[in-house]
N, CA, C and O atoms as a GROMACS GRO file, in nm:
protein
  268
    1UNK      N    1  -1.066  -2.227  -5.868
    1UNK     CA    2  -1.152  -2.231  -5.751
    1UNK      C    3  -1.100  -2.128  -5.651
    1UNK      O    4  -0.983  -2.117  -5.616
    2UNK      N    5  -1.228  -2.038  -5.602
    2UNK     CA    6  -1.168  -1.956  -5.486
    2UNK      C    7  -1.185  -1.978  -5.370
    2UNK      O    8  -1.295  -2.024  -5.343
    3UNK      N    9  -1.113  -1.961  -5.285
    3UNK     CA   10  -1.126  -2.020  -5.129
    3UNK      C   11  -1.101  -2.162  -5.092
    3UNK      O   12  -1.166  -2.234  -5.016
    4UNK      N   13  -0.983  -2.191  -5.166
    4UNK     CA   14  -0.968  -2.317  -5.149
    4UNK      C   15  -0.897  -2.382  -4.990
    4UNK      O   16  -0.784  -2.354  -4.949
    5UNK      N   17  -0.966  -2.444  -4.942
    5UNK     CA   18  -0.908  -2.464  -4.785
    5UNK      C   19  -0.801  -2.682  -4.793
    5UNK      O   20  -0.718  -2.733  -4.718
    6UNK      N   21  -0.875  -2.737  -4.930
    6UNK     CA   22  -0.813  -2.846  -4.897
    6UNK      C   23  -0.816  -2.911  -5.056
    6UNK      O   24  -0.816  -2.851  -5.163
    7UNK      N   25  -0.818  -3.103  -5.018
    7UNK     CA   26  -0.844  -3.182  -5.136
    7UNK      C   27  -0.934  -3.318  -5.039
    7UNK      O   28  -0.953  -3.350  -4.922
    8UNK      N   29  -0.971  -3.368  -5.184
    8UNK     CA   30  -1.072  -3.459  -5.154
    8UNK      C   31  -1.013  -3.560  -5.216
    8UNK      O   32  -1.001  -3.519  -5.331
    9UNK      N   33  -0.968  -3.668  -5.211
    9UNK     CA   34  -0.904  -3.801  -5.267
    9UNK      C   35  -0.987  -3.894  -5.252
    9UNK      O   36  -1.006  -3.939  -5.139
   10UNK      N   37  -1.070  -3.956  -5.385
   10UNK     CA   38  -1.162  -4.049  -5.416
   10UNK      C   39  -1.027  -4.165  -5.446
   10UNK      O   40  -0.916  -4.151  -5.498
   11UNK      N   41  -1.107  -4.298  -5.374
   11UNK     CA   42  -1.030  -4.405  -5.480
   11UNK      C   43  -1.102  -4.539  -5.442
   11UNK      O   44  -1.179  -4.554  -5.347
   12UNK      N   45  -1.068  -4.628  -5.527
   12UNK     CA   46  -1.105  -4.768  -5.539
   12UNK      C   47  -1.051  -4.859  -5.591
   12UNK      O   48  -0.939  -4.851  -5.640
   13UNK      N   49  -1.131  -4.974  -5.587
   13UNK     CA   50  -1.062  -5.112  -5.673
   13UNK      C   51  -1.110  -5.110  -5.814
   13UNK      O   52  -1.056  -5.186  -5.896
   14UNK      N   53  -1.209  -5.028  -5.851
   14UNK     CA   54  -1.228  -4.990  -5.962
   14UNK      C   55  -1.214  -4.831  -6.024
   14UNK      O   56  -1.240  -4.726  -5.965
   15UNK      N   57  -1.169  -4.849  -6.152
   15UNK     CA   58  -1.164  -4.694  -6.232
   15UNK      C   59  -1.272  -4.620  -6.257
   15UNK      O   60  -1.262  -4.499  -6.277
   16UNK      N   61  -1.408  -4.697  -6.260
   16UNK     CA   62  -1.529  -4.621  -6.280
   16UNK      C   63  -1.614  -4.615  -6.144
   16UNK      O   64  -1.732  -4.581  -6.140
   17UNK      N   65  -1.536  -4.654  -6.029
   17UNK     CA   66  -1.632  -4.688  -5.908
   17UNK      C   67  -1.529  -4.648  -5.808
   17UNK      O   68  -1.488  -4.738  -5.734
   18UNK      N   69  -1.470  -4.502  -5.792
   18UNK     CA   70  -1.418  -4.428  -5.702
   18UNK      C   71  -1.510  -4.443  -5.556
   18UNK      O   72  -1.574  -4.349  -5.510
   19UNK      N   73  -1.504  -4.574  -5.496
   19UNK     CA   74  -1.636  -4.577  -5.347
   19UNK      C   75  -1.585  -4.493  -5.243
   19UNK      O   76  -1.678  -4.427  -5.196
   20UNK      N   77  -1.448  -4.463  -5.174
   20UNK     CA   78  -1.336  -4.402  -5.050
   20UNK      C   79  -1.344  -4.304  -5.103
   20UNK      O   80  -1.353  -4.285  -5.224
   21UNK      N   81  -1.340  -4.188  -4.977
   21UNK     CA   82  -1.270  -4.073  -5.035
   21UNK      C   83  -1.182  -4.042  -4.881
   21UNK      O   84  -1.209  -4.094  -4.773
   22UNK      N   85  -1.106  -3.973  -4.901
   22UNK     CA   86  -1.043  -3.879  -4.738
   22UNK      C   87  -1.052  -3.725  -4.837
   22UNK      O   88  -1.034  -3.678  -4.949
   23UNK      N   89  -1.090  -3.695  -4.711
   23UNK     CA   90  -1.107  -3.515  -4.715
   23UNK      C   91  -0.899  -3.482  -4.647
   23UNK      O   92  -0.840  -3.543  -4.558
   24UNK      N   93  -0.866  -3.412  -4.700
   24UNK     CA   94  -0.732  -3.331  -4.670
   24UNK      C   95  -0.705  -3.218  -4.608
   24UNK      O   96  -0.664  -3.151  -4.703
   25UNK      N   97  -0.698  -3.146  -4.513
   25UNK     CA   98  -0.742  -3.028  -4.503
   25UNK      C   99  -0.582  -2.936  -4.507
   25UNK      O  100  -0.484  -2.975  -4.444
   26UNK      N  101  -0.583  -2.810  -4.595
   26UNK     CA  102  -0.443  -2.743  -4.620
   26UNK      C  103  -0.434  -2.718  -4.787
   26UNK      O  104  -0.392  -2.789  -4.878
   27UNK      N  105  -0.482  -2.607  -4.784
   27UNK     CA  106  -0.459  -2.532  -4.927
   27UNK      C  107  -0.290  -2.573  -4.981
   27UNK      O  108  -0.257  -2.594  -5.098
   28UNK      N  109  -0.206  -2.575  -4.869
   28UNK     CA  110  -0.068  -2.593  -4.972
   28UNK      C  111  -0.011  -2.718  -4.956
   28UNK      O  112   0.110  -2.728  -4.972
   29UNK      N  113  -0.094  -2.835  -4.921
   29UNK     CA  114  -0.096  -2.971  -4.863
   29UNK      C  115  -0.048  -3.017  -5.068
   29UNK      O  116  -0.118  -2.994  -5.167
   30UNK      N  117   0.080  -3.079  -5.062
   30UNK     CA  118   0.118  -3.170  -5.234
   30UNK      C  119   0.149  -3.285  -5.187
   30UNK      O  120   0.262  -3.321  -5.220
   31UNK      N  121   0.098  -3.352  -5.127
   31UNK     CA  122   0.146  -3.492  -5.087
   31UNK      C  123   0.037  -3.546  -5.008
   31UNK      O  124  -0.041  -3.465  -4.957
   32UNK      N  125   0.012  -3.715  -4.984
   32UNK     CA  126  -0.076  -3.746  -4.892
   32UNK      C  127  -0.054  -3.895  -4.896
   32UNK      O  128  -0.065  -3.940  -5.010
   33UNK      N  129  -0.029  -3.973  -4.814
   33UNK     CA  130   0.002  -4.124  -4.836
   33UNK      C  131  -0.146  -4.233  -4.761
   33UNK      O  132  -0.162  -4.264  -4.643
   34UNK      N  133  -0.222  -4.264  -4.864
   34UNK     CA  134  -0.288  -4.358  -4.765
   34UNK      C  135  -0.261  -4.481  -4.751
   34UNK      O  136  -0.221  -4.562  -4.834
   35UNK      N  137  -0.290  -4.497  -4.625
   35UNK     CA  138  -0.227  -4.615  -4.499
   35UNK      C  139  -0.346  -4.709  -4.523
   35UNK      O  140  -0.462  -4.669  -4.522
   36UNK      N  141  -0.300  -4.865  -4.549
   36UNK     CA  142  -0.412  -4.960  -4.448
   36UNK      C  143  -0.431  -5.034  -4.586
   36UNK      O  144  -0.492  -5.135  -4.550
   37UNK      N  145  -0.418  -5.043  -4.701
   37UNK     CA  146  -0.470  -5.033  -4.830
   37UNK      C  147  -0.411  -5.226  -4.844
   37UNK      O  148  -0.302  -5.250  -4.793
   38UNK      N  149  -0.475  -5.321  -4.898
   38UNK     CA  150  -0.445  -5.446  -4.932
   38UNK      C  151  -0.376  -5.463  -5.075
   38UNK      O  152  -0.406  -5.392  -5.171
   39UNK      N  153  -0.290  -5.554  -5.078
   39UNK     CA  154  -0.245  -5.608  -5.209
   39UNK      C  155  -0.362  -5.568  -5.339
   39UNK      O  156  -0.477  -5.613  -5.331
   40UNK      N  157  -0.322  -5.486  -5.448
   40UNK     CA  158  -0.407  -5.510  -5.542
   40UNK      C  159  -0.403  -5.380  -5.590
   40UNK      O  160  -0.334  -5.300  -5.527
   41UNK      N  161  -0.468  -5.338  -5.703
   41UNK     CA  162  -0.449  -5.229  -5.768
   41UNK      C  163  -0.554  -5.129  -5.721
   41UNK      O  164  -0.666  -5.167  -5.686
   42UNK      N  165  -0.515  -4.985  -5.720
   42UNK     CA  166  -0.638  -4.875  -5.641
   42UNK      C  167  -0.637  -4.774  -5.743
   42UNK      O  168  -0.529  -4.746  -5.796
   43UNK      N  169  -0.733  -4.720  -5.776
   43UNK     CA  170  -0.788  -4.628  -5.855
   43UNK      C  171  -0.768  -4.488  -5.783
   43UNK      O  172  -0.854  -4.482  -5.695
   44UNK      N  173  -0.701  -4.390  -5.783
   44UNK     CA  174  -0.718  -4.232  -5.743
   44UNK      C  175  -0.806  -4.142  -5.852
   44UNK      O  176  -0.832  -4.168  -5.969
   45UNK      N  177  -0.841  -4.027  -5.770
   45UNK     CA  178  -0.850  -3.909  -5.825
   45UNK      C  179  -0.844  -3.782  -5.682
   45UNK      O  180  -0.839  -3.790  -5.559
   46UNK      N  181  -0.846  -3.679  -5.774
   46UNK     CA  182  -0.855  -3.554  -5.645
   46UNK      C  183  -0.936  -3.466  -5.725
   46UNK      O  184  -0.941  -3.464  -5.848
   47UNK      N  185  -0.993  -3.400  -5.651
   47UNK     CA  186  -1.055  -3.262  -5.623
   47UNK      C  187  -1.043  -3.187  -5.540
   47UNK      O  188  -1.034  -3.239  -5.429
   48UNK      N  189  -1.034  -3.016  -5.545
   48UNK     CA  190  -1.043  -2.923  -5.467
   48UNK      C  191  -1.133  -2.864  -5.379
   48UNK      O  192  -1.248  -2.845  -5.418
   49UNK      N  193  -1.106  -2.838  -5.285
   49UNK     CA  194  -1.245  -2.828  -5.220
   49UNK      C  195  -1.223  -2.659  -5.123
   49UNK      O  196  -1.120  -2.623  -5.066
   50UNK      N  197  -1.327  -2.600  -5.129
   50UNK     CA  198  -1.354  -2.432  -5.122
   50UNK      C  199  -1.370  -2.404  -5.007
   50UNK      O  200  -1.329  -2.509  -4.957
   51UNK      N  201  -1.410  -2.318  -4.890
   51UNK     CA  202  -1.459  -2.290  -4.781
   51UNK      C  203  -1.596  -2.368  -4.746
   51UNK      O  204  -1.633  -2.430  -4.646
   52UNK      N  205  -1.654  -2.340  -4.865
   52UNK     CA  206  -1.834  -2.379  -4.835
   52UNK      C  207  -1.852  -2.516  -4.816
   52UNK      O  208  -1.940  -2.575  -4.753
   53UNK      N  209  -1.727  -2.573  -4.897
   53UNK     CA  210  -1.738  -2.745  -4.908
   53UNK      C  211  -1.752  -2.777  -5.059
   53UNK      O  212  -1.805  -2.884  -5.087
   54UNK      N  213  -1.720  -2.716  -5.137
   54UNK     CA  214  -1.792  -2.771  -5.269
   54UNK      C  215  -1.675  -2.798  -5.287
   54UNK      O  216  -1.576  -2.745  -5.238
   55UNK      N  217  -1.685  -2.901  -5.376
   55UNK     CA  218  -1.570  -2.969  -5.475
   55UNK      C  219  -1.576  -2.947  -5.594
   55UNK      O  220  -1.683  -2.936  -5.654
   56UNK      N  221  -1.425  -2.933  -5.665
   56UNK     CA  222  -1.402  -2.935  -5.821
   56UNK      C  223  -1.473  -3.022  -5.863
   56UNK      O  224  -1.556  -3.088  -5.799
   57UNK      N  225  -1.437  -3.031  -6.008
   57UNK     CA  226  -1.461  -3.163  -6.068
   57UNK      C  227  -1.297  -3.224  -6.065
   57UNK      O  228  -1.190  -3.164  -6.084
   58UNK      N  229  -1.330  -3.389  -6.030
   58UNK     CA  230  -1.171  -3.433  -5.989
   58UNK      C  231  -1.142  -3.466  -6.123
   58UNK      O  232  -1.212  -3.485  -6.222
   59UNK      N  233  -0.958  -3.468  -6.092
   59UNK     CA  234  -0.871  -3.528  -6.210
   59UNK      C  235  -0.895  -3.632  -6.270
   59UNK      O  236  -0.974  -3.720  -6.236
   60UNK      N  237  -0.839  -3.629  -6.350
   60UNK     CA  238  -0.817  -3.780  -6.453
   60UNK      C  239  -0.814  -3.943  -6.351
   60UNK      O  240  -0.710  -3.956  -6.286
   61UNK      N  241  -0.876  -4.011  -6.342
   61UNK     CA  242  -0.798  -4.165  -6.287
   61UNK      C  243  -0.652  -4.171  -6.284
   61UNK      O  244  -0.583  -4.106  -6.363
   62UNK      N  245  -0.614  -4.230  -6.213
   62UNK     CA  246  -0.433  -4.268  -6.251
   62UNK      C  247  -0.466  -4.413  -6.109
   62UNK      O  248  -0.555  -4.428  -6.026
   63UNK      N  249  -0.347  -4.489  -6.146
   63UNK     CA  250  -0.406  -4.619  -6.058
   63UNK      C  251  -0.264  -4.611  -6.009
   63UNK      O  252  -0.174  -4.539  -6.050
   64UNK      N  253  -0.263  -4.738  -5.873
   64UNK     CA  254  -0.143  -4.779  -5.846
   64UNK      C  255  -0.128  -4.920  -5.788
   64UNK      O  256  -0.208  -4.937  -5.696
   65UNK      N  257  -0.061  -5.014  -5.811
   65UNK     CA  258  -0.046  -5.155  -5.742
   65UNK      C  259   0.052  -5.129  -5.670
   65UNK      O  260   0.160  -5.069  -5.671
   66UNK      N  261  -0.060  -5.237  -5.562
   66UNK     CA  262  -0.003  -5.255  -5.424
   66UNK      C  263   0.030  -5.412  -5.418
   66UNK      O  264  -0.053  -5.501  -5.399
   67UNK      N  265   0.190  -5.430  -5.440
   67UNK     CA  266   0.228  -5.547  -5.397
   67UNK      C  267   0.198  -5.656  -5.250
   67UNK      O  268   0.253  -5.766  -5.242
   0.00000   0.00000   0.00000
């Protein structure tokens, strides 16, 4: 992707139903912690996102539990 200005982080309580996203803004941004999230397991993905606004197609699922 050219002109990449950020990332887009989809996630949910489900793997096929990414509903949240936060926009990121910072081409050299490798980290991002989201806050606020309840006990239970959350679904990620990311995509890149260009000047114009368009997004990649995002990564693979990967999940994480929240004790």
């Amino acid at each position: 992707m050219t002109n990449l200005t950020g990332y887009r982080i989809y996630y949910g309580t489900s793997p096929t139903s990414l509903t949240q996203s936060i926009d990121v803004t910072g081409a050299t941004v490798t980290s991002y912690i989201v806050f606020g999230l309840a006990s239970g397991t959350y679904y990620f993905a990311v995509a890149a996102i260009n000047s114009f606004g368009t997004a990649s197609t995002p990564t693979n699922v990967i999940s994480k539990t929240i004790p």
